[in-house]
C-alpha positions as CSV (number, residue, x, y, z in Angstrom):
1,X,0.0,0.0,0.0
2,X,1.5,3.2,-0.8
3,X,2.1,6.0,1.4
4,X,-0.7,8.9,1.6
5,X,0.7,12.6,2.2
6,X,-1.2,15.8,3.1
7,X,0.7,19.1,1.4
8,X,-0.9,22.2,3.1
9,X,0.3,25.5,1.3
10,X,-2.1,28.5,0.7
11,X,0.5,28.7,-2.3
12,X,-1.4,27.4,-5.6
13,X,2.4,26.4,-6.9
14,X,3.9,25.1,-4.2
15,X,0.9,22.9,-3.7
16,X,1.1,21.4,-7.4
17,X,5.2,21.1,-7.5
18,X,4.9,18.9,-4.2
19,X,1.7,16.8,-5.5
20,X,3.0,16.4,-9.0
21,X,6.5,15.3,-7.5
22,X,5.1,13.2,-5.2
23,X,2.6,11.9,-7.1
24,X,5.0,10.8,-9.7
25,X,7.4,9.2,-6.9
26,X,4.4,6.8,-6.1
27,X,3.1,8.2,-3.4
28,X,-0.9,8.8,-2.6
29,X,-0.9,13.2,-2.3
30,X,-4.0,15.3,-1.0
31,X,-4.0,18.6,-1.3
32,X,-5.5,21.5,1.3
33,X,-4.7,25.7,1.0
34,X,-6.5,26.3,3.9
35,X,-5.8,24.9,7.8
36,X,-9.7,24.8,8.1
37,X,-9.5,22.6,4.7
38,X,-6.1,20.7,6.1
39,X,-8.3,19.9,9.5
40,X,-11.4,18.2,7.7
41,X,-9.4,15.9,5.7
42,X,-6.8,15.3,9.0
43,X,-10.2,14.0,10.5
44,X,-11.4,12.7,7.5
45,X,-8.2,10.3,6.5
46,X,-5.4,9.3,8.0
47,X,-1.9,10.3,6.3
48,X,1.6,8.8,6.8
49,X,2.9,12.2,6.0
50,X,1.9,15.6,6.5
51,X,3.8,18.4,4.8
52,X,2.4,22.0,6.2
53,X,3.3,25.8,5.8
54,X,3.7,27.6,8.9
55,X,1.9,30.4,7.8
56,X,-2.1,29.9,6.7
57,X,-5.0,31.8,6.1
58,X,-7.9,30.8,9.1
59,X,-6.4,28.6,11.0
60,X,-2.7,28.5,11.0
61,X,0.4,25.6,11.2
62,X,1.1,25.8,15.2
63,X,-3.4,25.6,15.8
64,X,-3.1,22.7,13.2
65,X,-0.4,20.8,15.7
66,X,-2.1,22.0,18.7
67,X,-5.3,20.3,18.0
68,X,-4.2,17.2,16.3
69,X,-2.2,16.1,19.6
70,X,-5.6,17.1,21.7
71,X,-7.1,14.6,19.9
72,X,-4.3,12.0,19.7
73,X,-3.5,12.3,16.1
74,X,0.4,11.9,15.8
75,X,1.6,12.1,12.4
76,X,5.0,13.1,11.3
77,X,5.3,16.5,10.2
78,X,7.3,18.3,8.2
79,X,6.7,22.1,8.8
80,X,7.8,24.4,6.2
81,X,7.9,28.6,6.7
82,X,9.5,31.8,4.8
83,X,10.2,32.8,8.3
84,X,12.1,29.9,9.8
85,X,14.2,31.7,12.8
86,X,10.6,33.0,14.0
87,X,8.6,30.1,14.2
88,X,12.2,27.8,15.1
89,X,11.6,29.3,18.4
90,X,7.9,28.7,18.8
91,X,8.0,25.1,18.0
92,X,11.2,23.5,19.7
93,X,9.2,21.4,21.8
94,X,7.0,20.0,19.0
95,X,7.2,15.9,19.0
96,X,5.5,15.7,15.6
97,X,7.6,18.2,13.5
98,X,10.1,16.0,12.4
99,X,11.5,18.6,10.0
100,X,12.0,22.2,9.1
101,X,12.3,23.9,5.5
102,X,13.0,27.2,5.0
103,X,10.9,28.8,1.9
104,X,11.9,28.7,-0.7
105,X,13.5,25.0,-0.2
106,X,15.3,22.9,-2.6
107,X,12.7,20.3,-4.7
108,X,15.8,17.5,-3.9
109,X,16.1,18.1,-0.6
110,X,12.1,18.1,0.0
111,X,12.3,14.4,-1.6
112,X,15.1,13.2,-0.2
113,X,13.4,14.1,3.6
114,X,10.2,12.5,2.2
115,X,12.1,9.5,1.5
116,X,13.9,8.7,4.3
117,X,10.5,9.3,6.5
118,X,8.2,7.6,4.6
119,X,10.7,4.1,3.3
């Protein structure tokens, strides 16, 4: 059974370069632009893999986190932000972020991360 990863971005092209690549790797991608969107689905499905931006419109990365551990959901994260030192400091503590990408972030880098979490 392949390997089902959420991409969260409220950006249109960030969202298709990570669904394409990761579509094309083998691996089962949903799509969300919204944290209220990324929420339903979280509830909805269960993922192996959630890649999220920091920064959302509604309901944002860190209110994502907060209530999928008050409701026991524990999925690996990998959070992704243009404003990296910020949010570095807000989230230290975080069990489920298992990774940090600055925006923008290298394609090979993304896939290589993605690859070593999910194989």
């Amino acid at each position: 059974m392949k390997s089902e990863i959420l991409v969260v971005d409220n950006q249109p092209g960030i969202r298709l370069l990570l669904s394409d690549v990761f579509t094309s790797k083998g691996y089962g991608v949903t799509v969300a632009q919204t944290g209220k969107e990324a929420l339903e689905k979280i509830y909805r499905k269960s993922f192996d893999l959630i890649i999220l931006d920091y920064r959302l419109p509604i309901i944002n990365g860190q209110e994502i986190i907060r209530r999928m551990e008050h409701d026991e959901i524990i999925v690996p994260i990998i959070l992704m932000s243009g404003l990296i030192e910020t949010f570095k400091r807000e989230i230290i503590n975080d069990t489920m972020i298992i990774e940090v990408i600055a925006k923008p972030f290298n394609i090979q880098d993304v896939c290589g991360i993605v690859k070593n979490l999910l194989n």
